[in-house]
C-alpha positions in Angstrom: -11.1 2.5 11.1 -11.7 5.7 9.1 -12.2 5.4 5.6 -13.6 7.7 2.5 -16.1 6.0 -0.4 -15.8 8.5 -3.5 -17.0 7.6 -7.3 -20.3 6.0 -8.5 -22.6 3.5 -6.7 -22.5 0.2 -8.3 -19.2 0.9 -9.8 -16.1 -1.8 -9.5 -14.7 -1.1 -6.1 -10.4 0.2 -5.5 -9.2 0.9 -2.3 -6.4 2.6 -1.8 -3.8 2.2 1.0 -1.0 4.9 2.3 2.0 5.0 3.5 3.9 5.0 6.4 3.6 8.9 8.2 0.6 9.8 5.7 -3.5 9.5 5.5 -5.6 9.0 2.8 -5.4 12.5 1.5 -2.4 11.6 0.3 -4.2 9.8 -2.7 -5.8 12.9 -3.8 -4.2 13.6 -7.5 -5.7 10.3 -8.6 -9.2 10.9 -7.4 -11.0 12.4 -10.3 -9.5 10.4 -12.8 -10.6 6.8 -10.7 -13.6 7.7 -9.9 -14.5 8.5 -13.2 -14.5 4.7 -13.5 -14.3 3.3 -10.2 -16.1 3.2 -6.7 -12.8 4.3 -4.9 -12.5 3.1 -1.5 -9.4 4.8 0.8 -8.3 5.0 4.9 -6.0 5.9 7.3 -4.2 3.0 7.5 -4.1 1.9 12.0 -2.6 4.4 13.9 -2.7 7.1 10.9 -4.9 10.4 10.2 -8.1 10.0 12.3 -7.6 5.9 13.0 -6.9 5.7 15.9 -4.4 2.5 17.0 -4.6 -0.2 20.1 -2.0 -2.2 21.3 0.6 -3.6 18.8 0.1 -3.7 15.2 1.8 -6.7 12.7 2.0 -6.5 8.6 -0.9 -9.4 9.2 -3.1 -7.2 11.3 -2.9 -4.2 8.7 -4.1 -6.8 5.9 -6.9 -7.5 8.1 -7.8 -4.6 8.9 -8.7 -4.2 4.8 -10.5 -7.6 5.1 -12.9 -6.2 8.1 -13.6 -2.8 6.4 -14.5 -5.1 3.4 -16.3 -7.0 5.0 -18.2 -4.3 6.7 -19.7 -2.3 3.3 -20.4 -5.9 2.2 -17.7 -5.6 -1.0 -16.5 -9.7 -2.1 -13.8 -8.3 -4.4 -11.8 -5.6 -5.2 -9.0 -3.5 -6.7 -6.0 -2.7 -4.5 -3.6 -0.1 -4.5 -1.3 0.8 -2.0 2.0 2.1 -1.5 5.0 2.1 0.2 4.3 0.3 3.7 0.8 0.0 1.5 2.0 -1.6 -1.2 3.4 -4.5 1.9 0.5 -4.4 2.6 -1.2 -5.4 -0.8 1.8 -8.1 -1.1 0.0 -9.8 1.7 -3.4 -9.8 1.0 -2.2 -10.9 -2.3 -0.8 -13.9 -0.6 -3.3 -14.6 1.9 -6.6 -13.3 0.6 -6.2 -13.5 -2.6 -9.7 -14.5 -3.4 -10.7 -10.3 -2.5 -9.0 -8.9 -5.3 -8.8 -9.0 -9.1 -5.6 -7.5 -8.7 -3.3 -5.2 -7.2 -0.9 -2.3 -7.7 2.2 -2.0 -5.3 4.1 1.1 -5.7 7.6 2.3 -4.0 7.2 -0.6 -2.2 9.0 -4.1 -1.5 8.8 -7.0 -0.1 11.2 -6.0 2.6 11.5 -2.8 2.8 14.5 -1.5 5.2 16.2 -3.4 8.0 15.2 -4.3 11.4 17.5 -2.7 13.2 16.5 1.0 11.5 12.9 0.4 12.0 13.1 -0.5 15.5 15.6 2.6 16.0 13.2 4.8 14.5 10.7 3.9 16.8 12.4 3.9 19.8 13.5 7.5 18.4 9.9 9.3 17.4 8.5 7.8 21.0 11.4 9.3 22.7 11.9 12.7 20.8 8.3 13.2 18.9 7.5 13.3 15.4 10.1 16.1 14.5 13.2 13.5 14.7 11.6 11.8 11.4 9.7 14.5 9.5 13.3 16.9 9.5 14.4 14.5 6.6 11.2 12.9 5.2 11.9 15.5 2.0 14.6 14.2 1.2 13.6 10.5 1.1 10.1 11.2 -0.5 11.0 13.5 -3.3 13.3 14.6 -5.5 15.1 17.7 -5.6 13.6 18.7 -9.0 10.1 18.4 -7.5 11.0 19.9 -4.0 12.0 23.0 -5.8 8.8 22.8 -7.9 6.2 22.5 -5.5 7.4 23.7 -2.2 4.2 23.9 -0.6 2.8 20.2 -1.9 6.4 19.0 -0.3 5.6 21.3 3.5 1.5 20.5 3.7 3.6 16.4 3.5 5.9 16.8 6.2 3.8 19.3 8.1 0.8 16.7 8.2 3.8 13.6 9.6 4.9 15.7 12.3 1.3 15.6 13.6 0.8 12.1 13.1 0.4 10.3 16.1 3.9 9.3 17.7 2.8 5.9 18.7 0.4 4.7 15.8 3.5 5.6 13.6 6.2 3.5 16.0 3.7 0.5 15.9 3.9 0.3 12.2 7.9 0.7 12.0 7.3 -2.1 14.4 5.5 -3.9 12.2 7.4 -2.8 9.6 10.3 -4.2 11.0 9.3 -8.1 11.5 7.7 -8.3 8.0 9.5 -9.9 5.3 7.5 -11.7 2.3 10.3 -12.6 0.4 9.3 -15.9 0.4 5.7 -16.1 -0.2 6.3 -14.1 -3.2 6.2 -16.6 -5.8 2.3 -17.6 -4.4 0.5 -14.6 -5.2 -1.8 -15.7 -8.1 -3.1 -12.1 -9.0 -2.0 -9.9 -11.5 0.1 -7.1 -10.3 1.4 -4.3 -11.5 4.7 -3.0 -9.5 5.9 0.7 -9.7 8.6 2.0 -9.0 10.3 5.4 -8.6 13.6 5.9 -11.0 15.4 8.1 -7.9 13.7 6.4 -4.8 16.3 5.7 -2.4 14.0 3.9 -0.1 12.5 1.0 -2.0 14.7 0.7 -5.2 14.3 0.0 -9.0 15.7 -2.9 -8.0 13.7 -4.0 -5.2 10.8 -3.7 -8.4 12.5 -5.8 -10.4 12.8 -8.6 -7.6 9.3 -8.3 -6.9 8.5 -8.8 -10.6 10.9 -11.8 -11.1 9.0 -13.5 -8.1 5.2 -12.7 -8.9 3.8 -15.0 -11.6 1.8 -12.3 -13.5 3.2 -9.5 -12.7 4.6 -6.3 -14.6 6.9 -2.9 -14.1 6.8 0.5 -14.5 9.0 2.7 -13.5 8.5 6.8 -13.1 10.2 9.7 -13.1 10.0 10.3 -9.5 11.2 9.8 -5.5 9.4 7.5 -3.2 6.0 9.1 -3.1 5.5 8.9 -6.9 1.7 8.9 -6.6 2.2 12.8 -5.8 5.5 13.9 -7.8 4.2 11.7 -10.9 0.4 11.8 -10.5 -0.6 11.6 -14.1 1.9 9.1 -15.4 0.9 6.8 -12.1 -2.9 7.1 -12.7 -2.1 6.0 -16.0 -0.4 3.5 -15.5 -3.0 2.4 -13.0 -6.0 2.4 -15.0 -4.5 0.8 -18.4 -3.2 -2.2 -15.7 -6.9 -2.0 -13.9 -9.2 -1.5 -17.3 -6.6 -4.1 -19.3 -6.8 -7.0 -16.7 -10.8 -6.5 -15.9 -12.4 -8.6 -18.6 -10.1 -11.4 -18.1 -9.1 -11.1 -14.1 -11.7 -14.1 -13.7 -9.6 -16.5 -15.7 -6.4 -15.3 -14.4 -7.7 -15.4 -11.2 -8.2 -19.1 -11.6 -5.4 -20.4 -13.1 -3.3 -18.8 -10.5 -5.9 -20.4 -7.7 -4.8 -24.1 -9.4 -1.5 -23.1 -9.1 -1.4 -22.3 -5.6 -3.3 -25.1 -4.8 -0.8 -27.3 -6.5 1.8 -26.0 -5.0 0.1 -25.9 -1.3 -2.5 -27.9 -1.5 -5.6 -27.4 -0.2 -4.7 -26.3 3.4 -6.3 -23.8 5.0 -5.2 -20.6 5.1 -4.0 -18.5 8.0 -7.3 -17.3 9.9 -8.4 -14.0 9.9 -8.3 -12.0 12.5 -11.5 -9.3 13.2 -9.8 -5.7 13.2 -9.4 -4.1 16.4 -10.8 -0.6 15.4 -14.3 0.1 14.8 -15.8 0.9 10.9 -16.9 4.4 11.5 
């Protein structure tokens, strides 16, 4: 797996997870400000930018494969962020590793996002045509017309950069995209989350937000002026957002962390939880 370290040593560790048909470039507006108070931590999610993908690839193995990179600079806990097919992706290490994290930030995100019949479409679609048969609407679906018109050539370097992402890697995760659903384990995250949501995404709704908040224990909403992508069309009021959630939970997140651990265990006991499994990629 490829992945980027930026921001002080010894600083309290984010890492930062993007979406389906991007890399980690993509969280670029929010560097400067988060690594002015955090060791920030991003990669190209498996079969995305420069990592590369083997064999096929489940919401379970994507969480994992943040558990092994982890694992491999030696980090016990962290701050997550990811969004869209990242933000799933934060749902489940919220549910299943939640001892990581001090808490996470899912934005434009759900906790199941589409249908399976559309995913499995789409991948039949970009392995049979190329890249081309997605990236001709991504515009549409990942921003507004407001900021399309704006910033023309933030909205082509996007689309340009999806129709050279690898045809596979990206049907894998529609794959895996289309057998995850989480609705059910919602209610036994125990971290604090923060959940945003675009105003005008047509993707993952204002309401799919509001779900995800009635379900999380300690969770809250905030909702931008902006598409799907709203780290990019909304970069300042989204770093905001993330750093007064961050900076606010961070002197109680032990605490928190906790009480939500007795609630889980009350509610599941102390069974183990579902093994990990090592990442298939190697830390480069």
């Amino acid at each position: 797996m490829i992945y980027q370290l930026d921001g002080p040593d010894g600083a309290p560790v984010i890492v930062l997870s993007n979406s389906l048909g991007t890399t980690r470039a993509m969280w670029q507006p929010q560097i400067e400000a988060l690594t002015a108070h955090f060791r920030v931590l991003r990669y190209d999610t498996h079969g995305h930018g420069k990592t590369t993908k083997n064999g096929k690839v489940t919401l379970a193995q994507l969480g994992e494969d943040v558990i092994a990179l982890l694992d491999h600079l030696n980090i016990d806990r962290a701050w997550f962020c990811g969004i869209s097919m990242g933000g799933l992706t934060g749902l489940w290490l919220g549910r299943f590793a939640p001892e990581r994290f001090h808490g996470l930030a899912v934005a434009n995100t759900a906790a199941r996002i589409g249908d399976q019949a559309s995913w499995l479409s789409r991948a039949r679609a970009v392995r049979q045509e190329g890249m081309a048969v997605v990236a001709a609407g991504a515009a549409d679906r990942w921003f507004t017309h407001a900021f399309r018109q704006k910033a023309p050539e933030v909205v082509e370097a996007l689309c340009h950069q999806l129709t050279h992402t690898d045809a596979e890697g990206y049907a894998a995760c529609c794959e895996a995209l289309a057998a995850a659903d989480l609705r059910g384990e919602l209610g036994q995250i125990p971290l604090p989350t923060l959940i945003i949501a675009g105003e005008s995404d047509p993707v993952t709704t204002v309401g799919d937000a509001h779900f995800l908040q009635q379900q999380i224990p300690a969770s809250e909403v905030v909702v931008l002026a902006a598409s799907h992508l709203s780290n990019i069309e909304a970069p300042k009021s989204f770093t905001s957002a993330l750093l007064s959630f961050f900076q606010g939970n961070a002197m109680d997140d032990k605490q928190r962390y906790q009480d939500g651990m007795a609630v889980r265990r009350k509610v599941l006991g102390d069974a183990p939880r579902r093994p990990y499994a090592a990442a298939s990629d190697a830390v480069e």
